[in-house]
VMD Tcl script that draws the C-alpha trace (Angstrom):
set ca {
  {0.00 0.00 0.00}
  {2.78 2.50 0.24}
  {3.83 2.01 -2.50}
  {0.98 3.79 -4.11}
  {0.50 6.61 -1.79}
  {2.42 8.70 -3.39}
  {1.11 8.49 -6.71}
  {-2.45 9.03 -4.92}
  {-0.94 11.98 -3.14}
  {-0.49 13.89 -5.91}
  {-3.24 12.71 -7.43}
  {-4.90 14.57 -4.62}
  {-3.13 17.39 -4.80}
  {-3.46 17.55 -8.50}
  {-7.32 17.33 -7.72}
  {-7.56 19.88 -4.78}
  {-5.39 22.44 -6.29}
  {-7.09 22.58 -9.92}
  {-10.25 24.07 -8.81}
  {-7.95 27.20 -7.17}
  {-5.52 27.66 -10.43}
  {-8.61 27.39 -13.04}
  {-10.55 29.87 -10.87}
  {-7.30 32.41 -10.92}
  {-6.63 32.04 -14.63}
  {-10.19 32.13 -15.46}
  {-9.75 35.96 -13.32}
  {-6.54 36.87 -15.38}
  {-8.98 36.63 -18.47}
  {-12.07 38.45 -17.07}
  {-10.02 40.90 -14.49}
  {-12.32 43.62 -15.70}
  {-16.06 41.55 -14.73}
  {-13.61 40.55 -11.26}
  {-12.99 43.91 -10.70}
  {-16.21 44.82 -11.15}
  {-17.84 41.71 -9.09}
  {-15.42 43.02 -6.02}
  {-16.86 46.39 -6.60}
  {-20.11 45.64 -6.64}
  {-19.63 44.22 -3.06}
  {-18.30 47.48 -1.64}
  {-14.63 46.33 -0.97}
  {-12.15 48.83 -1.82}
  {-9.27 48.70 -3.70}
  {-11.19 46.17 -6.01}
  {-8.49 45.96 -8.86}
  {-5.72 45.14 -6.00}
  {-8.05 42.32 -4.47}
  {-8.35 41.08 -7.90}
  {-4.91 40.74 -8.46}
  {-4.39 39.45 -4.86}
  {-7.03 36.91 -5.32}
  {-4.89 35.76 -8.72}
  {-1.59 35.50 -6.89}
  {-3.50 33.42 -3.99}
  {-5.22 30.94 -6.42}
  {-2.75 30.69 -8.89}
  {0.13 30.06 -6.35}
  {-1.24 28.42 -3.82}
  {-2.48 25.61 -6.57}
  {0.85 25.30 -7.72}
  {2.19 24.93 -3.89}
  {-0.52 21.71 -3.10}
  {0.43 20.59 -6.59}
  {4.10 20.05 -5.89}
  {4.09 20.07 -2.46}
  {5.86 23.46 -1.71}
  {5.10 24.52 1.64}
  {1.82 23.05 1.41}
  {0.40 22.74 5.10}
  {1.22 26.87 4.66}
  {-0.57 27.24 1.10}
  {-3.40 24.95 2.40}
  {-3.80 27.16 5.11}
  {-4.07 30.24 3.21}
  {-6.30 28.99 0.42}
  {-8.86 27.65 3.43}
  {-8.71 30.99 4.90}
  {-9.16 32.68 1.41}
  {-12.70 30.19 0.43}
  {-13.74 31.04 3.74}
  {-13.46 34.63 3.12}
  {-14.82 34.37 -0.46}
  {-18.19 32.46 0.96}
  {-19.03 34.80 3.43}
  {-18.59 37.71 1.50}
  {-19.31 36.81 -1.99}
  {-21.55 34.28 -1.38}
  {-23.94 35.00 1.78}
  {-26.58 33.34 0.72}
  {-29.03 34.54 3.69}
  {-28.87 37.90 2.12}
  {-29.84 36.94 -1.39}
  {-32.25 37.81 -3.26}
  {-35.08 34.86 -3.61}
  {-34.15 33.90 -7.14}
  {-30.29 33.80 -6.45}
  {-30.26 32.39 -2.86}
  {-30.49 28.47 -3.87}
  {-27.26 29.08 -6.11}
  {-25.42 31.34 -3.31}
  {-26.12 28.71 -0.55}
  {-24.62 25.60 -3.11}
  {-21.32 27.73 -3.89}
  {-21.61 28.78 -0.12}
  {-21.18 25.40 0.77}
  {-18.72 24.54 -2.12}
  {-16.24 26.91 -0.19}
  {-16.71 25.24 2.57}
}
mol new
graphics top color blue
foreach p $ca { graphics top sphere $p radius 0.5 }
foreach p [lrange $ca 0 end-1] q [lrange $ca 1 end] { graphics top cylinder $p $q radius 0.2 }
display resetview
């Protein structure tokens, strides 16, 4: 069985970290709807979040990935979702039409 936990490990890590890098490369593409998405929440400094939010995604996917300081990059990107659900998607404060979709990425952050 040891033998193979390696090749499951990254596996895993392959696995956990792709939802993070495709989320901050899918930003670098749309920074100007991200920007605006920030905004529209009432954060300041929205283009600098944006770019923060890249950096954190992007980097700390590539950290799980090869194993870089993960415990430390696992850390931050758990502190990050949980950031990201509560403000982005608080689903209690939804409108009716949008709450059912807030609540499921709500809980995907989780």
């Amino acid at each position: 069985m040891h033998s193979l936990s390696k090749p499951l490990t990254l596996i895993a890590r392959i696995l956990l970290a792709a939802i993070f890098i495709t989320a901050g490369l899918s930003k670098i593409g749309g920074f100007d709807g991200t920007v605006a998405y920030i905004a529209s929440k009432g954060l300041p400094l929205p283009a600098l979040i944006a770019a923060l939010t890249i950096v954190v995604e992007v980097l700390g996917g590539i950290a799980i990935v090869l194993g870089y300081k993960a415990r430390v990059a696992g850390f931050i990107l758990a502190i990050f979702t949980i950031l990201a659900a509560v403000i982005f998607h608080n689903f209690w404060d939804a409108p009716a039409d949008q709450a059912y979709l807030q609540n499921i990425m709500f809980m995907k952050n989780l």
